[in-house]
C-alpha positions, 0 to 999 in steps of 0.5 A: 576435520572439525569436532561433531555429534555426527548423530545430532546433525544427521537426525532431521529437525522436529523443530527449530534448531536450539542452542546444542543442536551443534559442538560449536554451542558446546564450549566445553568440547569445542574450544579445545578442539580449536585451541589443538587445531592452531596448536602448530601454528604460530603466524597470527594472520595463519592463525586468523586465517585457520580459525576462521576457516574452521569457524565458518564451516562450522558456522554453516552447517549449524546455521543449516540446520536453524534454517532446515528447522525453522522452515518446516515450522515457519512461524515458530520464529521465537525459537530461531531468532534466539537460535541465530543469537546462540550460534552468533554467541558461539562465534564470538566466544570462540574468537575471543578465546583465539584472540586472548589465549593465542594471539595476545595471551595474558597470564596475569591481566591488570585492572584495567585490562578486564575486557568484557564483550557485550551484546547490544541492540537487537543482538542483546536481546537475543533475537536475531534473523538470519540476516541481522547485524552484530551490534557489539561492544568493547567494555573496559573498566577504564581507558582502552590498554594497548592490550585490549586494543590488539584483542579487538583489532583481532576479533574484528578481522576475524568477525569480518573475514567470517561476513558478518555484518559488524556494528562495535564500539571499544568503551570504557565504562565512564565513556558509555555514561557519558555518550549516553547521557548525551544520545538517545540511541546510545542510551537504548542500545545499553540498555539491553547490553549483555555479557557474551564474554570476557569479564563479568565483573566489568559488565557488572559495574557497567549495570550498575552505574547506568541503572543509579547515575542515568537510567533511575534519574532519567525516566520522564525523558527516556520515555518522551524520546522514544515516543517522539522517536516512535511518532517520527518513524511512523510519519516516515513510513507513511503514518498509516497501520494499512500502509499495503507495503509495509515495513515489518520492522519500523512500520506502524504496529511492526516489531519496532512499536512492541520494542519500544513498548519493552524498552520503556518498561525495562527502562522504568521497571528493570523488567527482563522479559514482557510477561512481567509486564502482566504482574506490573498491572500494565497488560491483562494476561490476554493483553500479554497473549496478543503481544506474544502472538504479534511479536511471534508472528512479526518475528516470523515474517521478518526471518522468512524475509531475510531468508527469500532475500538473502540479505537485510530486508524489511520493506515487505513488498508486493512480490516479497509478499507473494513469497513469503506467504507461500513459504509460511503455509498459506494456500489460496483458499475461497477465492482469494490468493494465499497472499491476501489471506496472509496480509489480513493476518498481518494487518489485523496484528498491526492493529492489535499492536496499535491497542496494546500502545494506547493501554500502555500509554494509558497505564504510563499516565496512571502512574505519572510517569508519561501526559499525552497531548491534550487532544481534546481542546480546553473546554472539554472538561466542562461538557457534561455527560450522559448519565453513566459516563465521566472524563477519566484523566482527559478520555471518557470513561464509564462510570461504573463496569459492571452497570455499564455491561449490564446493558449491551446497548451502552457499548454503542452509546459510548461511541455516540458519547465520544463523538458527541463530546470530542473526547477520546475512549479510556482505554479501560472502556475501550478493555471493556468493550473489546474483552463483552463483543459476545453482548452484540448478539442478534437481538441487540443488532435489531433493537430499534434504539440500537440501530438508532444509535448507530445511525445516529453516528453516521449521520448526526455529528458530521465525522462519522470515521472518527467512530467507524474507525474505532469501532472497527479496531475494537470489534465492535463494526463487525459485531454489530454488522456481522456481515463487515467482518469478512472484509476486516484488514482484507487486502486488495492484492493490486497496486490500485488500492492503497488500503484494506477493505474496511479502511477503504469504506471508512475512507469513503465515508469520510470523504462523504462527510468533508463534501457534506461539510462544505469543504470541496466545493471548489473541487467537486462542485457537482456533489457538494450541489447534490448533497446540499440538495434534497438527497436521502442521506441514510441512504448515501451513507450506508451505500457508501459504508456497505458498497465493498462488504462482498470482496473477497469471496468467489461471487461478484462483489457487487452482487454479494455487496448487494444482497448482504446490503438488503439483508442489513438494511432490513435489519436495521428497519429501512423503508422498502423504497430506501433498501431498494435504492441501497441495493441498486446503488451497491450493484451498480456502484461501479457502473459510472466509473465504467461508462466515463472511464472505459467508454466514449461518452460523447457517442449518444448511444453510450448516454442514452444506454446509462441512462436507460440504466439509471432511469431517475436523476434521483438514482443518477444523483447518488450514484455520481455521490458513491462513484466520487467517493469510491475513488476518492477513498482508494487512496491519494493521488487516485482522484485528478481532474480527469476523472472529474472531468469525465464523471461531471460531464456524464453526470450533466449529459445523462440529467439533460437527457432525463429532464428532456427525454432521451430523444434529446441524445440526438446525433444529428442534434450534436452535429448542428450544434458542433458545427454552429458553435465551431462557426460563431469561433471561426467567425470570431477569430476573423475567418473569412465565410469562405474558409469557414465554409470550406472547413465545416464541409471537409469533416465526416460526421462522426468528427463534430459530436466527439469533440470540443469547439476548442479542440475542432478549431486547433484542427481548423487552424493546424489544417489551414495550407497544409502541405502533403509532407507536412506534419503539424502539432499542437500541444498544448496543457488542458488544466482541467483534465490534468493532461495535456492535449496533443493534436496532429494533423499530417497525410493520411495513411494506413496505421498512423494511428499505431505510429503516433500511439508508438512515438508518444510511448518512446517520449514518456507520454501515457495516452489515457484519451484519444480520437482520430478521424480523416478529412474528406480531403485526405488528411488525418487529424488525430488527437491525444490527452497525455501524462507523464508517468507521475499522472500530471500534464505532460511537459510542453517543453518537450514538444521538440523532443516529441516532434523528432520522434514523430518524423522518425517514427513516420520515416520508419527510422525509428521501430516502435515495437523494437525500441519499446521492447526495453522499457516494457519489462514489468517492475518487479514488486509488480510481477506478482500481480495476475491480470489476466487478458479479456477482450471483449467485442460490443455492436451494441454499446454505440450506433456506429462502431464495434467497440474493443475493449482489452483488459491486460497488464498494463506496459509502455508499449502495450497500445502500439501492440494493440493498435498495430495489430488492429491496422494490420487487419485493415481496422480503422480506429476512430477513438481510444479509451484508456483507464488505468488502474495501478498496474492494469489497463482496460484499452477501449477502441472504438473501430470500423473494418475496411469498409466502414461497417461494425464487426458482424461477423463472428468469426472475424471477431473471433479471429481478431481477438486471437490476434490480440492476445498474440500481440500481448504475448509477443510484446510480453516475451520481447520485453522479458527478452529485451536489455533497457539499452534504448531508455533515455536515447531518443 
């Protein structure tokens, strides 16, 4: 039985548990409990084996409680990491007692065998989570004795029959000098040594010879390594503070940024603890709070993290997050999720730890000890300055703080400096500014000179986000546009949105601004042409920095944005027409994403409908402008050319048909113009009038308006002697839309859609467009638009690979729903998403269909599901629509029943959609089910 205060472990924990909350912290009564446990024992492997038998319960119940207490106070973390290090002390120092006063008993030591036991790294500094390494090393004053080699191997075995994850090296005090002087890592790691057992007087030497032969000779080094080090760790996780799957320990403004910040003082200043950094002159007592409060808070999530996990873990996932938000307190609150409440919290803490590196640095150069890179070209010293500002050792600083506090209008004219000059903010200004926000009060942000300026940062130097984004770390974006705060390091718990809200709207500001400059004209061509034209731009500029300030409340975003919108731009003194105009643009600022990605848009009805909506080609101008840059700034990779595509053509389209009327959206127009362009083609490629005649007369109507020439003539061509049992593709990539166009013509039967939509998913194909239609002559002629799952054109050297999954799909050799099942279990760090299904039944959206839409989670089998089921109720589907956005999908038919007429009835509809959400269902429970037996055997 081992020794206990049976009293201190059965009261329940108030607080974290602390160092005495168990008899294994008290060595004074512990270790003579142990030495009497091993008394009768006398084969080392026994004694090994029995001490760590008594170590590891004992180690179990104290870590029981450190853990029971940290989770009724799970952000108090400082309590506990250094917890976790006392009770790993503890351990340590009762196997070193087993190893020299049992195992290798030594009366009367040498010199060289004064063995002491450091504590390095991240275990030196006292913090540990639950899941931590133990970095440890073996001091001896000269080379390593045969004695103190045994007294490790010892210690080892138990260290890691125990589980614990060891890091240790055995060194002498010459050999530590020597390897640090050499690496970087090493160095650091010494640097926060700490004596755990063993021989203080060697653990002494070491300190001293490290501080005079390396560390005091060494300092303009150190410093420039880790900063390098830092700026590489960064570009590793993605060089971004609103990276939404953050790493909380090596990320940009994680626990590793404030180490460095330690470790580099400690290194200077010999400082043990950061408050000494407040007394140095590095930090302001409020500056030291926020370093305290992050560090906490950092620590907090980590530990929460390792404790979900059960093992190391720091990359804080999209389902890590979910959890940990829960096991910290948060609830969902105002319409939104308890989880993106906790990530606001954690962002805003990156961003402050991002303001205390730039004082640091600052304070570095003050003292000659660090000179940052010179960012601000060779000529900036010569520019000369507004009255009241002055170059401050390479950055722009006031010329005197309290004339420049005097006039609350100079903390805007310093931005407006900055960016007019190029030069970066002193950190004192930047102090000043963050520490008198309350100087923004109501009547600055009405003062037409302050609205002056700020307009004048957004429209006159040509880079506004470089401002805008400063603004918003200090504070000052949402003093002066009260309304901006909310959505300060929001989260977007989806996988579509690559950054917070404030960052999205700065990255589509700076988007707005590289299309103004000129530099995506090749890419966008459409908008550099608007931009360059007779645009408002006051008005472009503040609809795309205000067009997401709704988010995050219980309100449609765009309707909120709206209003808020109107009531800043009548602050701020705009022309009623112009606030008009902003508010329309921020309501409806989703609208032509919308229609060109959840709609056919070569059905007229769906033309003449937006553009009834927009109504000028003033509004439609604009419009295309913030709907390009809204996509462009949700992050890389959103933006391809099929969104181009289709956002130019209904841009085109709907300009047409507002210059000439809208009876120029004519359908019987559309169809003489298909069949006459596909004539000229066919006669071109030397068709016979015959064969062309026969052609331009086996399609229904419906075929001519909603494809291209190119695509009707690869049906012309595929059709030509087609036999009844012969199936013929085409596949082939369409540069343009970043896809690749797959057409099939083959005899017409019931679901062939359905089967086709299937084989495609059991190849790796996303289908994100489609069209299907039926020759007067029985044939099916369908077409896909198909990408891999990385968004790029699907390979046409996989064309044989498809074509035998076609026939064995149509030969019913092959199920679909079957052989999907395995792959359409969701990822993971998806599963914590919530996408509730909604399917919606439109008769008015266009002249001849009833158009589905479904919007689901998306899966690889999800549209087999949805078109199956459609078939199996006898609806024919003449085109589908598929926007994707991260994890969720909006599937878009197109559809007739039986007897070539809409939907009408409502209980019909009412029936089908109950259909649907059991196909989702089914398809959901099969793939929870199903093992992923079937991935790559095709």
């Amino acid at each position: 039985m081992i020794l206990n205060d049976a009293t201190a472990e059965k009261l329940p924990q108030s607080a974290p548990a602390l160092p005495g909350a168990h008899s294994l912290f008290s060595p004074e009564t512990f270790l003579p409990y142990l030495t009497s446990e091993l008394g009768q024992i006398s084969e080392p492997r026994a004694i090994r084996t029995r001490t760590v038998a008594i170590l590891s319960e004992a180690r179990t119940s104290a870590m029981a409680d450190i853990v029971a207490g940290f989770q009724s106070h799970p952000r108090a973390a400082r309590e506990t990491v250094r917890a976790i290090a006392s009770l790993t002390d503890a351990t340590v120092v009762a196997i070193h007692h087993v190893a020299t006063t049992i195992l290798h008993p030594q009366t009367n030591p040498t010199d060289a065998e004064r063995l002491a036991v450091l504590a390095i790294g991240g275990y030196g500094r006292a913090e540990m989570a639950p899941q931590s390494d133990v970095d440890l090393l073996f001091l001896t004053p000269w080379k390593v004795s045969g004695w103190a080699e045994s007294v490790v191997e010892s210690m080892l075995y138990m260290l890691w029959d125990l589980k614990l994850k060891i890091g240790q090296s055995t060194r002498s005090v010459d050999d530590c000098l020597r390897l640090g002087a050499g690496d970087i890592t090493i160095r650091t790691s010494l640097l926060e040594h700490r004596l755990v057992c063993g021989y203080a007087t060697t653990a002494e030497t070491l300190r001293e010879r490290l501080w005079t032969e390396l560390f005091d000779k060494s300092v303009p080094e150190f410093i420039e390594a880790k900063l390098a080090e830092r700026a590489e760790r960064h570009r590793r996780q993605g060089g971004q503070r609103y990276v939404l799957e953050p790493n909380v320990k090596e990320g940009k403004g994680g626990l590793r940024d404030l180490q460095t910040l330690y470790w580099i003082a400690k290194y200077i200043h010999r400082v043990d603890r950061a408050v000494e950094l407040v007394d140095l002159g590095f930090f302001t007592k409020e500056e030291h709070l926020t370093f305290w409060q992050a560090e906490d808070f950092l620590w907090a999530v980590r530990c929460n993290m390792h404790l979900i996990a059960g093992r190391p873990s720091d990359q804080l996932t999209f389902d890590m997050q979910v959890e940990v938000a829960k096991a910290m307190g948060y609830r969902d609150q105002g319409g939104r999720r308890a989880v993106e409440i906790f990530m606001q919290e954690y962002f805003t803490h990156a961003t402050r730890v991002g303001e205390l590196t730039r004082v640091f640095l600052v304070a570095l150069e003050a003292r000659h000890l660090y000179k940052a890179p010179l960012l601000n070209g060779i000529f900036s010293r010569r520019k000369r300055f507004k009255p009241g500002f002055k170059m401050d050792r390479g950055r722009l600083n006031y010329v005197d703080e309290k004339q420049f506090l005097s006039d609350p209008l100079n903390i805007l004219r310093l931005f407006e400096e900055a960016l007019r000059t190029s030069i970066l903010l002193h950190p004192d200004a930047m102090r000043a500014v963050a520490a008198n926000l309350n100087l923004i009060d109501d009547r600055v942000r009405q003062d037409p000179e302050a609205v002056r300026i700020f307009l004048d940062l957004l429209l006159k130097h040509g880079n506004p986000e470089r401002s805008l984004r400063r603004m918003n770390e200090l504070g000052v974006l949402a003093a002066f546009i009260p309304e901006f705060a909310p959505v300060v390091a929001m989260m977007q718990f989806n996988v579509y949105h690559h950054y917070t809200v404030d960052e999205h709207l700065i990255q589509c500001v700076a988007a707005l601004s590289a299309i103004e400059r000129g530099e995506e004209i090749d890419d966008l061509p459409t908008v550099s042409r608007i931009m360059k034209g007779k645009i408002n731009r006051r008005v472009i500029y503040l609809a795309v920095l205000l067009h997401d300030i709704g988010k995050g409340r219980t309100e449609d975003h765009s309707i909120l944005g709206a209003r808020l919108a109107r009531r800043i731009c009548t602050r701020f003194g705009l022309e009623a027409d112009e606030i008009e105009t902003i508010e329309w643009l921020i309501r409806n600022h989703l609208l032509m994403s919308d229609v060109a990605q959840k709609r056919d848009i070569s059905d007229p009805r769906t033309l003449r409908d937006f553009a009834k909506l927009v109504k000028t080609s003033r509004r439609l101008d604009l419009l295309t402008v913030l709907t390009v840059c809204d996509i462009r700034g949700v992050g890389p990779g959103t933006w391809n050319n099929w969104k181009a595509v289709l956002l130019r053509t209904l841009h085109g389209e709907t300009e047409r048909a507002l210059k000439n009327g809208l009876e120029d959206l004519n359908r019987d127009r559309r169809i003489g113009e298909a069949k006459r362009s596909l004539r000229h083609l066919l006669t071109a490629k030397g068709w016979e009038p015959k064969a062309i005649k026969g052609e331009l007369g086996r399609h229904y109507e419906n075929y001519w308006p909603s494809l291209s020439t190119g695509t009707q003539f690869i049906f012309a061509d595929l059709l030509r002697d087609l036999a009844d049992d012969e199936i013929r593709i085409d596949l082939h990539p369409d540069v343009d839309r970043d896809a690749t166009s797959a057409a099939f013509v083959l005899a017409d039967h019931p679901g062939i859609f359905s089967r086709l939509a299937g084989a495609l998913a059991l190849v790796g194909a996303n289908i994100v467009d489609a069209r299907t239609y039926t020759t007067k002559d029985g044939f099916a002629t369908a077409v896909f638009w198909l990408q891999d799952s990385d968004g790029h054109p699907y390979d046409a050297e996989r064309l044989p690979r498809l074509r035998k999954m076609i026939e064995r799909t149509l030969g019913g050799e092959v199920v679909p729903r079957e052989a999907l099942a395995g792959r359409d279990k969701p990822k993971k760090r998806d599963s914590a998403f919530r996408f509730p299904t909604h399917i919606t039944f439109d008769n008015e959206a266009s002249d001849v269909y009833t158009v589905i839409e479904v919007d689901t989670r998306d899966r690889p089998g999800l549209l087999y599901d949805l078109t199956r089921t459609l078939a199996d109720n006898h609806i024919q589907i003449a085109s589908a629509v598929i926007a994707t956005f991260g994890a969720q999908v909006v599937d878009t038919f197109y559809v007739k029943d039986m007897f070539g007429l809409k939907l009408h009835q409502p209980q019909k509809r009412e029936a089908l959609s109950k259909k649907l959400q059991q196909a989702i269902k089914d398809g959901t429970e099969r793939a929870e089910k199903a093992q992923r037996v079937l991935g790559g055997s095709f």
